[in-house]
N, C-alpha and C positions, 0 to 999 in steps of 0.2 A: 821204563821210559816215562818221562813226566808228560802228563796230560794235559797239552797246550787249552783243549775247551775247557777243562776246570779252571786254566789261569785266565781265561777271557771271561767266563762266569763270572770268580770272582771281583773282576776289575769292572763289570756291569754293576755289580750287587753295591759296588762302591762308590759308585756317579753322584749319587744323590747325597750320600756322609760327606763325598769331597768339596761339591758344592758347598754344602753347607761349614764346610771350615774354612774354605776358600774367603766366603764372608766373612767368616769371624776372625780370620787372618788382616782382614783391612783394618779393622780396627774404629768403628764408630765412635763418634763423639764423645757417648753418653758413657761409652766403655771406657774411654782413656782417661774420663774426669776421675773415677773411682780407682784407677789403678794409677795415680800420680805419684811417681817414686820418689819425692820430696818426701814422702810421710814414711817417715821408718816405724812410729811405733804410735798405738793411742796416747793422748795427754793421760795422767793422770786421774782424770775425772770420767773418763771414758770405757764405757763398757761394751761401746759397740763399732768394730773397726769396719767399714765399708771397701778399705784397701783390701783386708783379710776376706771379707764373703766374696769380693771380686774375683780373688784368689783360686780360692773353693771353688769357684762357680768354672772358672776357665779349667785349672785342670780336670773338675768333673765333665766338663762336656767335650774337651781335647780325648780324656782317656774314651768316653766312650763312639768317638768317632776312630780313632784309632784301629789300622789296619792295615796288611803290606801295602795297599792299592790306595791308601790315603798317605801315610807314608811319604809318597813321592811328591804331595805337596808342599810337605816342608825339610825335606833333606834334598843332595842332592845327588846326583846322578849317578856317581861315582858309587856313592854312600848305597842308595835302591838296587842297583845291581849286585852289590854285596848279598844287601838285606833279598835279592829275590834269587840268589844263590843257595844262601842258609836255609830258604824257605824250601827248595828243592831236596838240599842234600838230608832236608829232616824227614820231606814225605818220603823218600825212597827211604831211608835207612828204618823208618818208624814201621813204613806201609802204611800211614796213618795220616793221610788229610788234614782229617780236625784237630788231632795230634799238633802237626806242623803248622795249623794254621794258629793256633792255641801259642804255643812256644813264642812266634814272630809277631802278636797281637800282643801278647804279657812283654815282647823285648819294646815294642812301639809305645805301648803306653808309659813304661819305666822310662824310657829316652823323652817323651813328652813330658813328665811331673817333675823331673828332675830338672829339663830347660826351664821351664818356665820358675820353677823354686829359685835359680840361677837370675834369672833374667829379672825376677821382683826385686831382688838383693836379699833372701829371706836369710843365706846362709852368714855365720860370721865369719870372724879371721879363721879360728881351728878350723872349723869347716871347711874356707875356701883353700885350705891347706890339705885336707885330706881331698878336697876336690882336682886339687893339683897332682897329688900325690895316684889319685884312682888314674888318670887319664897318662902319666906316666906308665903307671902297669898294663895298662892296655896299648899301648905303644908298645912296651918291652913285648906284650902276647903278642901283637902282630906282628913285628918285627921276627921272633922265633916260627912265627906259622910260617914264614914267608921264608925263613928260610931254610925249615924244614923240607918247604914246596922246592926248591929251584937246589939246594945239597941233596943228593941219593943218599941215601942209607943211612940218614943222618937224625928221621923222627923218631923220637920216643916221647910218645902219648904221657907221661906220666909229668913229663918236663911242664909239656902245653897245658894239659891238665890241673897244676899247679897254679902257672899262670892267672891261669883264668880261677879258680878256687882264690886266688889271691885278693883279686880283682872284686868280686862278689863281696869278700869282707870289705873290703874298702869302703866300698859302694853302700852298704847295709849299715854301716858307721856312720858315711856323711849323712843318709836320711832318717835315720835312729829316730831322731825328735823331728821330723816333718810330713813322712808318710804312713798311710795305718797299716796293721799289722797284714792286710790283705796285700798293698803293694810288697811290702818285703817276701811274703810268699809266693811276686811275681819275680823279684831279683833271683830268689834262690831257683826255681823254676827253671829257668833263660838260663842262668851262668851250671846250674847243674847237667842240665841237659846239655848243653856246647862240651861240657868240661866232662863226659861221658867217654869213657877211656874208647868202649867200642865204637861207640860216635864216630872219633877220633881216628880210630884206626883203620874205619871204613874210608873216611873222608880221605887216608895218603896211601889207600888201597889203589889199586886197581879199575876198580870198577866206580869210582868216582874222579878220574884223573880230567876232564873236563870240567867238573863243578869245580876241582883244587884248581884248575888254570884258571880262571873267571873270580874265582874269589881273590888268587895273590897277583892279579894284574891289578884288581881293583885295590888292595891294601896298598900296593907296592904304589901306585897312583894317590891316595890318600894320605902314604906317608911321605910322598917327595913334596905335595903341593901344604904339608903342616897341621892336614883335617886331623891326624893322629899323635 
């Protein structure tokens, strides 16, 4: 059974990181001159981009505030209850805490480096094509988890599995040339661990039929309002 005081712990442990993104979410003055998206790329002459260390500096201090209980400040509701579903169904299947907290900390920061990559315009046309193309296949993944969850007899792990293995290269392709080699070993991380056959097979088990109800009410809500 999940341990309601380890989830109140960690959402204490979080107060202070949430705060503090909470500010950096408003957005001061002095930040938004540096990060003025009129400037797509240095002149010529220029060897030092101020748009680019802005850059650097927000996803560096995004990824390390990054956490399921930070999380809920900038996704939303539908999205956290997902995200504190997955966080469940990894400590039980793991037996592992740090395990599970580890997984959902590596998913939080890749969904953080990759918005704000988005959100500069850093990516080009190919890009915002394979960008198109990743968020398609994770539609298609959810759409099959969902209805794996609500057809009896009808999951085979190796389908969703796919899916998601699918998704990961996508993903690993659009930020090739923009994240370091350490974030790519948090995509493979995240999408290998979910795409874990046994994972998988535990999660339309039995013995997790509560966390599959709570996750494809929440997909199934995600996908009718277009978050998917």
């Amino acid at each position: 059974m999940p341990n309601r005081d380890d989830d109140d712990m960690e959402t204490k442990e979080a107060t202070e990181r949430g705060k503090a993104l909470s500010l950096f979410l408003r957005k001061p003055v002095a930040f938004l001159l540096v990060t003025d998206h009129t400037a797509r790329s240095p002149g010529p002459m220029e060897s030092f981009s101020s748009k680019s260390l802005a850059l650097q500096a927000e996803k560096k201090l995004l990824s390390k505030m990054a956490g399921r209980s930070v999380a809920h400040l900038f996704i939303d509701e539908t999205s956290s209850e997902v995200l504190d579903e997955l966080y469940r169904v990894s400590k039980e299947y793991t037996h592992s805490r740090p395990q599970a907290q580890r997984v959902i900390k590596d998913l939080v920061k890749v969904a953080v480096k990759v918005a704000v990559l988005h959100r500069n315009g850093s990516f080009g046309p190919s890009e915002l094509a394979l960008a198109t193309r990743f968020r398609q296949k994770l539609r298609q993944g959810a759409m099959t988890a969902l209805s794996f969850g609500e057809v009896d007899f009808t999951f085979e792990a190796a389908v969703l599995a796919g899916l998601l293995t699918e998704c990961r290269d996508v993903l690993l392709e659009l930020v090739e040339h923009h994240l370091t080699p350490k974030s790519h070993g948090r995509i493979r991380h995240v999408f290998d661990h979910f795409s874990d056959p046994g994972l998988l097979t535990a999660l339309y088990g039995p013995g997790f039929t509560q966390h599959l109800g709570k996750i494809c009410d929440g997909l199934r809500k995600m996908l009718d309002e277009g978050k998917l």
